[in-house]
C-alpha positions as CSV (number, residue, x, y, z in Angstrom):
1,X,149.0,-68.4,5.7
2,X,152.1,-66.8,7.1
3,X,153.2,-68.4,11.0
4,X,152.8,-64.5,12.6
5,X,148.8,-65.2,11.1
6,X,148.9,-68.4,12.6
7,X,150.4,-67.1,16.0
8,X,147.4,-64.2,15.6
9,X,144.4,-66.6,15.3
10,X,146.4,-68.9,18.6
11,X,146.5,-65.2,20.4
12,X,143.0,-64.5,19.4
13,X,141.5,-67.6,20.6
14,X,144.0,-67.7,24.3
15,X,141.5,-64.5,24.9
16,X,138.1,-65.5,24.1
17,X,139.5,-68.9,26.1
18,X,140.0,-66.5,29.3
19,X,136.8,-64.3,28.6
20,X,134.8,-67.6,28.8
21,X,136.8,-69.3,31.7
22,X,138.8,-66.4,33.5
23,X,137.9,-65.8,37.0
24,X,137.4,-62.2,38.3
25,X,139.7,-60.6,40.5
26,X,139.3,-57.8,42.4
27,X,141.3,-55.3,40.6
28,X,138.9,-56.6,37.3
29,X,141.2,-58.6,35.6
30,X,141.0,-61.7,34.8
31,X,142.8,-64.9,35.8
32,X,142.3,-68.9,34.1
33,X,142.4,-71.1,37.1
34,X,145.7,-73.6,37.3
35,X,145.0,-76.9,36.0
36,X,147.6,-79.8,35.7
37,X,149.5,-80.6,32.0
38,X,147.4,-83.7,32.5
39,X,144.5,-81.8,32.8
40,X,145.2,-79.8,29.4
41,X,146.1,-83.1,27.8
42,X,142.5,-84.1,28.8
43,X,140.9,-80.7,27.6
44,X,143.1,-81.7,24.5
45,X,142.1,-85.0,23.6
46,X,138.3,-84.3,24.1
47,X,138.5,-81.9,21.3
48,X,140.7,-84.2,19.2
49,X,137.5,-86.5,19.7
50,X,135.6,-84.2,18.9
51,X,137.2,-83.1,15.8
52,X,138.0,-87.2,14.8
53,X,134.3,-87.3,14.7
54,X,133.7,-84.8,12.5
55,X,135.7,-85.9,9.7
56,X,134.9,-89.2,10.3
57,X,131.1,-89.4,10.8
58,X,129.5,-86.0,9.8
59,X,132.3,-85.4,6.9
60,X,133.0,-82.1,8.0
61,X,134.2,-79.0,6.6
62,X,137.9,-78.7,6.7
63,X,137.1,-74.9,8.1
64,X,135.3,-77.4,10.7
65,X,138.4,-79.0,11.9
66,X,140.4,-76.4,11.7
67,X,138.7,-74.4,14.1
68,X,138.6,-76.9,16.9
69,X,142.6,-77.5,15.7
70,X,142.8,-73.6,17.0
71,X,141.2,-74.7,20.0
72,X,143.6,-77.7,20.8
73,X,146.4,-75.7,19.8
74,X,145.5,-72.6,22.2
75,X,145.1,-75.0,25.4
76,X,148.7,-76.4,25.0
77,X,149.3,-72.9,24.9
78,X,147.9,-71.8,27.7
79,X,149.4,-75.1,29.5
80,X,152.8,-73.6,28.8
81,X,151.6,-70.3,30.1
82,X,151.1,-71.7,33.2
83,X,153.7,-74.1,33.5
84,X,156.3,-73.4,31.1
85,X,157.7,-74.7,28.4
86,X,161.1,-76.3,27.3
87,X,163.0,-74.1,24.7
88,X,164.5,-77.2,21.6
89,X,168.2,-77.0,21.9
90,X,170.0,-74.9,18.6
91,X,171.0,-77.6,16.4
92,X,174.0,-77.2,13.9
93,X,171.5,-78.2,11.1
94,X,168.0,-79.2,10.4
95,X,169.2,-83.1,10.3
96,X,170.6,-82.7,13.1
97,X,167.3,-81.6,15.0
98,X,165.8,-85.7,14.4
99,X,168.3,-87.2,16.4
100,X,166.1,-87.7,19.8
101,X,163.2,-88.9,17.5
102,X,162.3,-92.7,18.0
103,X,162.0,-95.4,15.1
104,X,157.9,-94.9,15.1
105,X,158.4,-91.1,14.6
106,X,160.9,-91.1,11.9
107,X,158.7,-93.3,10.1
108,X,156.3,-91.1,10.4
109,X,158.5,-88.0,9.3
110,X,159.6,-89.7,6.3
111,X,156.6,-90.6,5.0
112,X,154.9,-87.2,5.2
113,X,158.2,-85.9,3.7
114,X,157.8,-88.6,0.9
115,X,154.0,-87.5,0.3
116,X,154.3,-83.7,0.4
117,X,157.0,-84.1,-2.8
């Protein structure tokens, strides 16, 4: 799946996300009420629960999990919507985009790098 596919499915799911929570105004739009980033990061980490327990106790389809994944994804989405969201600096070269990561995350990197080859 091509990233403007990805970005589609994230669009698609930001409007059924203010169709179910978007309060009426009186020109007939609608508008999500303001939560906090904390708030999102709560929204966030109940369907990471969620979606932990699925793979974990009901062995879920990966269709499963990928659909609440949509889900997480879309509400730090809307989060920066409503609060903004820092642009990464241009870096010279890819390498050079891992110099603010900390010892734990280049672990992390380098290991999915070593599994993925």
């Amino acid at each position: 799946m091509d990233r403007a596919a990805v970005y589609r499915a994230i669009n698609s799911e930001r409007d059924y996300q203010l169709k179910c929570w978007g309060v009426r105004q009186p020109d007939g739009s609608l508008q999500e009420a303001t939560h906090t980033p904390g708030e999102f990061l709560l929204y966030m980490q109940h369907y990471v629960t969620q979606a932990i327990t699925e793979e974990t106790t009901k062995h879920a389809a990966a269709a499963n999990t990928l659909d609440i994944m949509r889900k997480i994804v879309a509400l730090g989405v809307a989060c920066f919507e409503q609060h903004g969201v820092p642009a990464r600096p241009a870096t010279a070269s890819i390498n050079d985009n891992c110099d603010d990561l900390d010892a734990s995350e280049r672990a992390c990197h380098t290991e999915t790098a070593t599994i993925g080859t």
